[in-house]
Structure formats: structure tokens, C-alpha cells
VOBA-1610 file (N, C-alpha, C; in pm, whole numbers, padded with zeros to 5 digits, always signed):
BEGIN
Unk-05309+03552+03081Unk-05217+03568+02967Unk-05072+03551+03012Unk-05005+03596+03105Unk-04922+03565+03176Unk-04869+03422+03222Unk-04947+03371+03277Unk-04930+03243+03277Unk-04924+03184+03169Unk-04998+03182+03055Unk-04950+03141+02937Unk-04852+03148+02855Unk-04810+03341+02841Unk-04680+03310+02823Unk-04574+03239+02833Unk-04591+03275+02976Unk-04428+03203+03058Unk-04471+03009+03030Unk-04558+02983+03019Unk-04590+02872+02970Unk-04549+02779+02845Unk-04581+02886+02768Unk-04509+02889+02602Unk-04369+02900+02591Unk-04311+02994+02683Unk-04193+02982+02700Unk-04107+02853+02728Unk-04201+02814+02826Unk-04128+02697+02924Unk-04135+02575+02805Unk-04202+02578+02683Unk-04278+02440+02621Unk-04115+02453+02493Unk-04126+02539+02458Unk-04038+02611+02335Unk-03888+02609+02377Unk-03858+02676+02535Unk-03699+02574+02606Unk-03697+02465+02580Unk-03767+02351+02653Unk-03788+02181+02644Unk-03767+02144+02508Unk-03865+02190+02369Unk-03828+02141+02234Unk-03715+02176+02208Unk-03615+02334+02242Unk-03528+02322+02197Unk-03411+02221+02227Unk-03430+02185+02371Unk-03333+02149+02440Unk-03331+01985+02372Unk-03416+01934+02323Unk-03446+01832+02294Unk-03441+01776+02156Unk-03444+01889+02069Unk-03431+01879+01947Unk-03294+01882+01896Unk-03183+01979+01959Unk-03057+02018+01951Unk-02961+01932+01953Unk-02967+01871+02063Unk-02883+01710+02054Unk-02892+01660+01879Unk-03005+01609+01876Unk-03014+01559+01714Unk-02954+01624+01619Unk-02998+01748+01650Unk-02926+01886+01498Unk-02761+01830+01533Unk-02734+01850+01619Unk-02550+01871+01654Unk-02506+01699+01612Unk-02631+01567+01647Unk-02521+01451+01595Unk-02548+01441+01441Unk-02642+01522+01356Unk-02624+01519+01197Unk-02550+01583+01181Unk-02482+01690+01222Unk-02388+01761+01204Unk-02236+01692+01240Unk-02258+01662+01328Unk-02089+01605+01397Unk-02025+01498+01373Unk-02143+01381+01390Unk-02133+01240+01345Unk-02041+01216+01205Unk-02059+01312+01072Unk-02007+01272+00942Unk-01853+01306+00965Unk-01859+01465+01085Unk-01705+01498+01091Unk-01620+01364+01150Unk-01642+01317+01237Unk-01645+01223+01335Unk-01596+01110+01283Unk-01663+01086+01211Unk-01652+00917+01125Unk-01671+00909+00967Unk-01606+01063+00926Unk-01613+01062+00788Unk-01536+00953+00712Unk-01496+00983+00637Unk-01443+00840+00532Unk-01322+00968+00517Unk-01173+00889+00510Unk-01043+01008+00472Unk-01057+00927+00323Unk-00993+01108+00277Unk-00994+01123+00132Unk-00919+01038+00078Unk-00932+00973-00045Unk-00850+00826-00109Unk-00690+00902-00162Unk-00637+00821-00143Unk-00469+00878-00177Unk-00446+00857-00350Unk-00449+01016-00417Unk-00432+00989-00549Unk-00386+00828-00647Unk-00296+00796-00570Unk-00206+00668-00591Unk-00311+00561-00631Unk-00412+00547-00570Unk-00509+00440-00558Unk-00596+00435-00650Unk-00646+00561-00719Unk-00740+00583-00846Unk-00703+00506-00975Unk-00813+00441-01010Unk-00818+00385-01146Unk-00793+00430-01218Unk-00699+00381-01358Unk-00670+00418-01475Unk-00711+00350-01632Unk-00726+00403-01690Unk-00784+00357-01838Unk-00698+00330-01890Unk-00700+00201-01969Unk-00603+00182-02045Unk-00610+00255-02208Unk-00456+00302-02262Unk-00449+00325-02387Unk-00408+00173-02449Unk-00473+00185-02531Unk-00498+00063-02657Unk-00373+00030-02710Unk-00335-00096-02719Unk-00215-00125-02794Unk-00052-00112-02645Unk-00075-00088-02562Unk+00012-00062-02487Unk-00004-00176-02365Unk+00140-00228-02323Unk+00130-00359-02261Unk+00066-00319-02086Unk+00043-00339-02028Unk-00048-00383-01908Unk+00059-00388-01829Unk+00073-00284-01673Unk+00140-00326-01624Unk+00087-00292-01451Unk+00093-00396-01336Unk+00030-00414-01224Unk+00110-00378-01109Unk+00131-00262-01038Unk+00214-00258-00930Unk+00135-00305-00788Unk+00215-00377-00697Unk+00121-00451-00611Unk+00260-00410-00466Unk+00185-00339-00387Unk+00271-00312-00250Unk+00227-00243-00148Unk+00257-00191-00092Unk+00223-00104+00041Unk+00228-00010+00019Unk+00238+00119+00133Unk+00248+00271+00109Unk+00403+00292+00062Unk+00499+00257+00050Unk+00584+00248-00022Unk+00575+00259-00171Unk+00503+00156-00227Unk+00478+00158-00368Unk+00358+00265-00407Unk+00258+00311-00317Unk+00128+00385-00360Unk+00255+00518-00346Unk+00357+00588-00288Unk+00467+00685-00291Unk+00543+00669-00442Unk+00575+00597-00505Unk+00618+00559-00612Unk+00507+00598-00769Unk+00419+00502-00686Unk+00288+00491-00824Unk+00279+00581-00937Unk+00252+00725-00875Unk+00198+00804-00993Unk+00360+00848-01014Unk+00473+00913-01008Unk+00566+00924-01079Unk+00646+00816-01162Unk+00583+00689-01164Unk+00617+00598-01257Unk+00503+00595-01372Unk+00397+00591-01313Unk+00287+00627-01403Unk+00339+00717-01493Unk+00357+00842-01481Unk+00378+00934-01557Unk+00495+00942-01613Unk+00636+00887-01585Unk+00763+00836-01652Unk+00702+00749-01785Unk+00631+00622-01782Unk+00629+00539-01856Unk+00469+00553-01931Unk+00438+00682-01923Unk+00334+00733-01991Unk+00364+00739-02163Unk+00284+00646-02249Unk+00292+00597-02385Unk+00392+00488-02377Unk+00439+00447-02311Unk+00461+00329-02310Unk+00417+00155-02243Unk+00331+00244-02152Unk+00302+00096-02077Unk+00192+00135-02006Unk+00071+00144-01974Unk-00060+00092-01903Unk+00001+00039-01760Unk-00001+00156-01659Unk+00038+00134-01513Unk-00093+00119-01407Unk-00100+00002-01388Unk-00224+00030-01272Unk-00162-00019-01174Unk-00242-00004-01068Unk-00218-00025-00949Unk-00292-00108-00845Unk-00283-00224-00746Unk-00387-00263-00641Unk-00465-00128-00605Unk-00594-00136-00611Unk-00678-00010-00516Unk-00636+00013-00384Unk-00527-00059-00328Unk-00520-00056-00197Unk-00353-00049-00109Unk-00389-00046-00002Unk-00258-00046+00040Unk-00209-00200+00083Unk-00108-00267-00029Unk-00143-00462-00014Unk-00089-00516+00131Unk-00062-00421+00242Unk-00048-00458+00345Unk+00061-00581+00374Unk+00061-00711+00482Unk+00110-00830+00521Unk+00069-00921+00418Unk+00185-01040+00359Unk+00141-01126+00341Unk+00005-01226+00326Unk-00010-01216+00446Unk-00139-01286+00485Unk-00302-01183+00396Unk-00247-01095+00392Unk-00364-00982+00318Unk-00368-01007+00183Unk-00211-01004+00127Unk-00206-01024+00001Unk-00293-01202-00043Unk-00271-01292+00001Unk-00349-01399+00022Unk-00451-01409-00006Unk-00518-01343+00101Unk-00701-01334+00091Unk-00772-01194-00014Unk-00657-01121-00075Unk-00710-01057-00185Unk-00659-01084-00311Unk-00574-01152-00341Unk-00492-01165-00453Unk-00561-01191-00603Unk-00715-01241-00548Unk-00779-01300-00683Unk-00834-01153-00749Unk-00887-01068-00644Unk-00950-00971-00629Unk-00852-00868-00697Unk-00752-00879-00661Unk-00648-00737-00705Unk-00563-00787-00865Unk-00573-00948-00864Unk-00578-00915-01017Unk-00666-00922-01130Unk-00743-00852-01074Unk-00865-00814-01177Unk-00923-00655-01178Unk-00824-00578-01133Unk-00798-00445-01128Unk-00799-00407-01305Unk-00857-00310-01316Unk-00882-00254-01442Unk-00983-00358-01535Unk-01025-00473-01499Unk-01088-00567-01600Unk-01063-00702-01596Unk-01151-00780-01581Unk-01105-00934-01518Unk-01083-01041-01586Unk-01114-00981-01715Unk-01118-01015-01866Unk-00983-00985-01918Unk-00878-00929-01867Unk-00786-00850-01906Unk-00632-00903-01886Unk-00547-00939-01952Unk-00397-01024-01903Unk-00294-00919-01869Unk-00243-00947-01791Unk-00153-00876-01691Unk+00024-00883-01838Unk+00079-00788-01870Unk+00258-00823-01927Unk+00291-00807-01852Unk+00353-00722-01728Unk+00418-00743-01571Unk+00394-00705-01499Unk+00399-00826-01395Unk+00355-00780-01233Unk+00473-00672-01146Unk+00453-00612-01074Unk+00569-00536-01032Unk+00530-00558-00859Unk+00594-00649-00751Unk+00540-00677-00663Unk+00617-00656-00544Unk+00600-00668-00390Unk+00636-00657-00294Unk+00569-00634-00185Unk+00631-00742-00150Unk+00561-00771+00038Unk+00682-00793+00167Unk+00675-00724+00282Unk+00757-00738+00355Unk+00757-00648+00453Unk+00719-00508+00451Unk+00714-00418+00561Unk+00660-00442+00655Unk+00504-00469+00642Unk+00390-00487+00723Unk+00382-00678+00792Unk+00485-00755+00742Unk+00487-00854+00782Unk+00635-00849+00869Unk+00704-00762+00914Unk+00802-00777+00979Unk+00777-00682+01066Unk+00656-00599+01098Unk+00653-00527+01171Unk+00601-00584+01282Unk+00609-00534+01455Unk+00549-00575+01556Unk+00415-00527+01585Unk+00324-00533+01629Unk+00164-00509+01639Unk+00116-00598+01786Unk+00075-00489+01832Unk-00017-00507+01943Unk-00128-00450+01950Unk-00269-00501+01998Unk-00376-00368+02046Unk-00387-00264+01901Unk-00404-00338+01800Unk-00452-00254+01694Unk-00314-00176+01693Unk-00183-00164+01744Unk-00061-00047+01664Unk+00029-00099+01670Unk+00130-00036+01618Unk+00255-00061+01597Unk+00319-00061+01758Unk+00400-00192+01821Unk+00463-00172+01949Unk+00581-00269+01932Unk+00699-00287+01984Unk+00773-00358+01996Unk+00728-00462+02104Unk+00669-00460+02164Unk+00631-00570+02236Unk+00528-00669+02237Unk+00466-00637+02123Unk+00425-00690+02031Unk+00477-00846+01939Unk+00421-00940+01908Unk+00448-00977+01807Unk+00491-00945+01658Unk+00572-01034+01579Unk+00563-00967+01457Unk+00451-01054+01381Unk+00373-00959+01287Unk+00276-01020+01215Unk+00272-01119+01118Unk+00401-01137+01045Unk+00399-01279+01032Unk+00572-01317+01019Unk+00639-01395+01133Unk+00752-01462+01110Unk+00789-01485+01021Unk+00926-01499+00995Unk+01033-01527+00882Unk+01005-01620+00807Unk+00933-01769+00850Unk+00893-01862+00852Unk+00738-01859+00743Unk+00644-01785+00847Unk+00529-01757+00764Unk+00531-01710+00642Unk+00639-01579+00701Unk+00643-01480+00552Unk+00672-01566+00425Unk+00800-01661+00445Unk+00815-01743+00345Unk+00744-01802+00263Unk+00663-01901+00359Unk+00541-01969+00268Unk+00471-01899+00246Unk+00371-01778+00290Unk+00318-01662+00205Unk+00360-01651+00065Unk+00465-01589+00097Unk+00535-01564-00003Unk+00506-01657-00155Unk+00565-01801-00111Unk+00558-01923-00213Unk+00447-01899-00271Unk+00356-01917-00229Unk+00199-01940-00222Unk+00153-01825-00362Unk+00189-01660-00285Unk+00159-01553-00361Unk+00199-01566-00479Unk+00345-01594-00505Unk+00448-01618-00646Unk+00387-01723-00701Unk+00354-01890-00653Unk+00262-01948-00744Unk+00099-01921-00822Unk+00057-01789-00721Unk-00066-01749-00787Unk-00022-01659-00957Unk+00083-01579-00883Unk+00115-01471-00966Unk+00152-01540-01141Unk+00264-01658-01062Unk+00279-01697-01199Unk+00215-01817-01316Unk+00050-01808-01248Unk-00083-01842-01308Unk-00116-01716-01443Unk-00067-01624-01433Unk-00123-01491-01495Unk-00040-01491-01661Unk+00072-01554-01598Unk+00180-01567-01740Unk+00185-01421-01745Unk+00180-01322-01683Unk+00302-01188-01665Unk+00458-01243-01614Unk+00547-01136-01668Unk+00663-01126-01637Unk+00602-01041-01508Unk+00698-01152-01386Unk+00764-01089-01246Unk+00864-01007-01228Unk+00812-00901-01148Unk+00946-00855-01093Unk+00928-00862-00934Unk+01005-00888-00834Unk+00994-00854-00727Unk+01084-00739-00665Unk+01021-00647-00604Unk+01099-00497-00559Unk+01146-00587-00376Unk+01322-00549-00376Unk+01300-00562-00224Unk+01250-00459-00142Unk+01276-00532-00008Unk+01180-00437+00064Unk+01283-00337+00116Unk+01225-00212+00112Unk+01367-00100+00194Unk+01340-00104+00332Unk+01461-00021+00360Unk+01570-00020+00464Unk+01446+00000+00573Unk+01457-00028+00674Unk+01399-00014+00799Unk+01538+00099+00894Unk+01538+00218+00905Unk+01563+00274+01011Unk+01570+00266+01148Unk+01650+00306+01255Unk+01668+00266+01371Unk+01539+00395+01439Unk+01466+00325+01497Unk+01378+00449+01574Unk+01231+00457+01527Unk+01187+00338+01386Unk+01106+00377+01325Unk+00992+00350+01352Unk+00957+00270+01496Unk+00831+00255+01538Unk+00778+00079+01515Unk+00813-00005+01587Unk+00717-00080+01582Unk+00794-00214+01485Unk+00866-00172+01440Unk+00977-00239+01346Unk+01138-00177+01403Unk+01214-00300+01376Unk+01344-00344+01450Unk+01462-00342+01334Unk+01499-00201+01338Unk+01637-00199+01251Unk+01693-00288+01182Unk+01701-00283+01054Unk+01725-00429+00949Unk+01711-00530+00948Unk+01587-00552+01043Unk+01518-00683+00982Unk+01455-00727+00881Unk+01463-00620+00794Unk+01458-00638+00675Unk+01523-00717+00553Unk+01735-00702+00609Unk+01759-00789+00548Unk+01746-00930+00516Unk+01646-00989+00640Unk+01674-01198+00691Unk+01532-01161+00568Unk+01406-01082+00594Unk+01318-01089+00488Unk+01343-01073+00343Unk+01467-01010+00288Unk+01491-01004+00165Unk+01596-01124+00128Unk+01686-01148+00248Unk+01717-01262+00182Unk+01617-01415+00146Unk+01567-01460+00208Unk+01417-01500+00227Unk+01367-01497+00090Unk+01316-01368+00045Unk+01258-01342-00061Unk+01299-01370-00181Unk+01434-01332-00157Unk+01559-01337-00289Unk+01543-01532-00336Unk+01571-01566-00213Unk+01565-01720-00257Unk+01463-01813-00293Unk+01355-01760-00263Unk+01250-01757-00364Unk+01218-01712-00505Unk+01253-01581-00504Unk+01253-01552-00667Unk+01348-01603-00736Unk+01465-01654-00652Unk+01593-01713-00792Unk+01497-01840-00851Unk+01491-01947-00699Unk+01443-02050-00742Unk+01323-02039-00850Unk+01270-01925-00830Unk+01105-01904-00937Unk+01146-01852-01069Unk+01263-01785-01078Unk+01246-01760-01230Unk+01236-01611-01195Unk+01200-01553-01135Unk+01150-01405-01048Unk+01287-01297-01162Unk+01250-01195-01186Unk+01342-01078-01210Unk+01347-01003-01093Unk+01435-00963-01028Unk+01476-00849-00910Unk+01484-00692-00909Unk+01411-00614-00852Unk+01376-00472-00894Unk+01469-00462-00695Unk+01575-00441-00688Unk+01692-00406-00586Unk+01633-00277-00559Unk+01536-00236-00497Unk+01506-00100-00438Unk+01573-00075-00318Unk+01598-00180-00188Unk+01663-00172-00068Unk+01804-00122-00127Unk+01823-00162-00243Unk+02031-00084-00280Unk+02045+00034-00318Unk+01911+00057-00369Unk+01914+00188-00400Unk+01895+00297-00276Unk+01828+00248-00202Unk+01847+00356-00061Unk+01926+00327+00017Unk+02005+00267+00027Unk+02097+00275+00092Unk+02221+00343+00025Unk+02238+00343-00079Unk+02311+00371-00164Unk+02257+00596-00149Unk+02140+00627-00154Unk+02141+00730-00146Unk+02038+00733+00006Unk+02061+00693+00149Unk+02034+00759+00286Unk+01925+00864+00292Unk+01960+00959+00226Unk+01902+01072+00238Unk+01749+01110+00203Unk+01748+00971+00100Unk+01621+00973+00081Unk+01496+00958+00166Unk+01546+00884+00256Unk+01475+00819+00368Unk+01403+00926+00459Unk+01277+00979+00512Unk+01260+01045+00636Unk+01365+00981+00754Unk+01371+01080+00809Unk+01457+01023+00966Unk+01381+00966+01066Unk+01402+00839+01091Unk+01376+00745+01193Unk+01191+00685+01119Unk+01207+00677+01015Unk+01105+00635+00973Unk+01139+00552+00821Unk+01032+00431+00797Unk+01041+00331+00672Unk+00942+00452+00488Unk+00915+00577+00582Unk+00889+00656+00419Unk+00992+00728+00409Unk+00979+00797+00279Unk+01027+00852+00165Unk+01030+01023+00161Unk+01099+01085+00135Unk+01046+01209+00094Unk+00983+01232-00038Unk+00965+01362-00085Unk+00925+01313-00212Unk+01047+01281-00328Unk+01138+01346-00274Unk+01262+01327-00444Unk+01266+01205-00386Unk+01247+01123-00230Unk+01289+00983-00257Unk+01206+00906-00335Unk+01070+00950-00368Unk+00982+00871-00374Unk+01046+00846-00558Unk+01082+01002-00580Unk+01125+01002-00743Unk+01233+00860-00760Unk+01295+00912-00686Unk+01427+00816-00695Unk+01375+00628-00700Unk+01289+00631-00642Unk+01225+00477-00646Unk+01138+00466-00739Unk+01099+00555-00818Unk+01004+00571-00961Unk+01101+00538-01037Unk+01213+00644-01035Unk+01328+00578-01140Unk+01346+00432-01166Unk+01400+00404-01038Unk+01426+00244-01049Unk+01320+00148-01093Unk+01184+00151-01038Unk+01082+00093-01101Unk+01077+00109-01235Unk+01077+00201-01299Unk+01065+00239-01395Unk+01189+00150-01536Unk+01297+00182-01440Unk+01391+00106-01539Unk+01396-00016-01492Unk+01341-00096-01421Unk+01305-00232-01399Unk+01214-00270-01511Unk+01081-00229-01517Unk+01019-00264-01600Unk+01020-00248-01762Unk+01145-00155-01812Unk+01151-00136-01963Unk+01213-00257-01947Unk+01324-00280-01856Unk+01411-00432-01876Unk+01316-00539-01900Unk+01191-00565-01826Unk+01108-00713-01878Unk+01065-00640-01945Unk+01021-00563-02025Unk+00917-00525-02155Unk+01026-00539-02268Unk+01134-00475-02266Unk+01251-00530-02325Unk+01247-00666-02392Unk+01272-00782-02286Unk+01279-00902-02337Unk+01177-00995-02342
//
């Protein structure tokens, strides 16, 4: 009997020891490689009936903006948004068919509200942000991107607006203190030539600094207000006329 015990014992260590691994990677694995929670900004909206259609298309910049314009121009205008964060140029490209068919594909856009430029002037190496790095797409690229995007856009017969891109900070990682402006001028001369309306967000922060985190391209939140504002009164101006 003895021997059996300690036998039983010895059989019942081994399964545990063996079974446990497994228990701990169903357990750990989901912490591990869960999915992060979607940023309010990104959630779909229903449209109210009778109210014009309107598409904001940008980076984490604009998903900071989103819902306090949403809710400014609430009964007046149907605000959706890309599901996503529209990243570089080159992204906007290979999704553009895809993101305007947000809310219904069946559905006509009254204004686009757009901007590209952060993520294409930034440097990237090894999957991050480095200055020694390349930038992801040159002044050059960005341009024709650019062209390319604005001739899709103005397939839709929405009124354009293009938002410039804000201020780049000294210190901010990965991106090079106002290189922003050679990309907005760039941009600018594209939308004159296109017919484009101008949503001047880069004047507005500079104009109020403070909005800015320190040594970084986000927002606090009253900045984020402060760039809702302006969006906001950008777009009564094309719904306006």
C-alpha cells in the first residue's frame, strides 16, 4: 500500500506539472496579445435623415477632434469618420475606396474634411519612430500622393476641405521641427490649383502654443476643443455655400 501511495503521488505531480503550462497559456496568451480597446473616435454613427453627410479623414490628430465636432454640429450635419487612424499618404491610397464607403456605399458624401501629412514626414526605422531613419514618404512623394488622393476625392462631388497639418514641436520624436511647413506649403498648392477650401488648423496652434503637449505633435484636451472649433466652423462655411 505504501508503495502505491507514494506512487499515486508521484503520477498526480507529473499530470500536474504537465497540465499547468496549458492552464497558465489560456490564461496569459489573451492578456498578452489581447486586441487594445477601439478609441471612442473610431465608432460608427447613424445617420439622422434629412441632414447633409459629412466625412472626416486623418490621423490621431483628427480621431482627438472627432467626437467634440460630432457633438458641436449635432442636428446639423451627419459626422462620420474613417474607422481608422488614415496614417501616410501611401495608406490613404491603398484604402481610400474602402474609407469612402464608411456608413454605406450606397451613400454620397456633402463634405470631405481631410488631411495627410504627419505620418508622411515622419522618420521610421525598425518598425519606430527614429531620426535616423528615413522619412516615410518625401516632399516629392507626398506630393503626388497627395494629387492622386484629391483626384479620387473629387470623384465623390463632396465639397473639400483640406485641414493643414499642425505644428511639429522641437523634441517630438522621430519628426524634425517644422517640417511641416515645406509639407503644407506643398499641400496648399495643390488645393489652390484644385479648387480645395482650406481648414488653417497649423494657424490656429500656433496662434494659441499652449495647446500643444510639450515636445510632442498631440493635443491636450481643451486643445483638442480648440481644433473642434475650427473644424467645425470650417464646415458650416461649405454647408453654407
Amino acid at each position: 500500500m505504501k508503495f502505491n501511495y507514494l506512487h499515486l503521488r508521484f503520477a498526480l505531480v507529473v499530470t500536474l506539472l504537465s497540465v499547468t503550462p496549458c492552464l497558465f497559456a489560456q490564461t496569459a496568451a489573451p492578456q498578452k496579445g489581447g486586441q487594445r480597446k477601439e478609441d471612442p473616435s473610431l465608432a460608427g454613427v447613424e445617420d439622422v435623415a434629412g441632414l447633409p453627410r459629412v466625412l472626416l479623414i486623418g490621423d490621431s490628430i483628427s480621431m482627438g477632434y472627432t467626437i467634440p465636432t460630432r457633438a458641436a454640429l449635432a442636428g446639423v450635419a451627419n459626422i462620420h469618420r474613417i474607422p481608422a487612424n488614415g496614417g501616410s499618404t501611401d495608406v490613404g491610397l491603398k484604402n481610400i475606396d474602402v474609407w469612402l464607403a464608411t456608413g454605406g456605399a450606397d451613400r454620397k458624401w456633402d463634405v470631405i474634411h481631410f488631411n495627410w501629412g504627419l505620418h508622411d514626414l515622419k522618420h521610421w526605422k525598425d518598425g519606430k519612430l527614429d531620426l535616423t531613419g528615413p522619412q516615410v514618404n518625401p516632399l516629392e512623394q507626398y506630393e503626388k500622393n497627395l494629387r492622386e488622393i484629391v483626384a479620387r476625392l473629387k470623384k465623390t462631388g463632396a465639397k473639400l476641405v483640406f485641414a493643414t497639418t499642425t505644428p511639429v514641436p522641437g523634441g517630438s520624436g522621430g519628426r524634425v521641427e517644422k517640417d511641416e511647413l515645406a509639407y503644407n506649403e506643398s499641400a496648399l498648392r495643390i488645393m489652390k490649383a484644385e479648387g480645395v477650401a482650406i481648414d488653417d488648423l497649423h494657424a490656429i496652434v500656433r496662434a494659441k502654443p499652449d495647446t500643444q503637449l510639450p515636445a510632442n505633435v498631440h493635443f491636450t484636451a481643451d486643445g483638442y476643443k480648440v481644433l473642434a472649433a475650427q473644424v467645425v466652423s470650417s464646415i458650416k462655411d461649405v454647408l453654407k455655400k
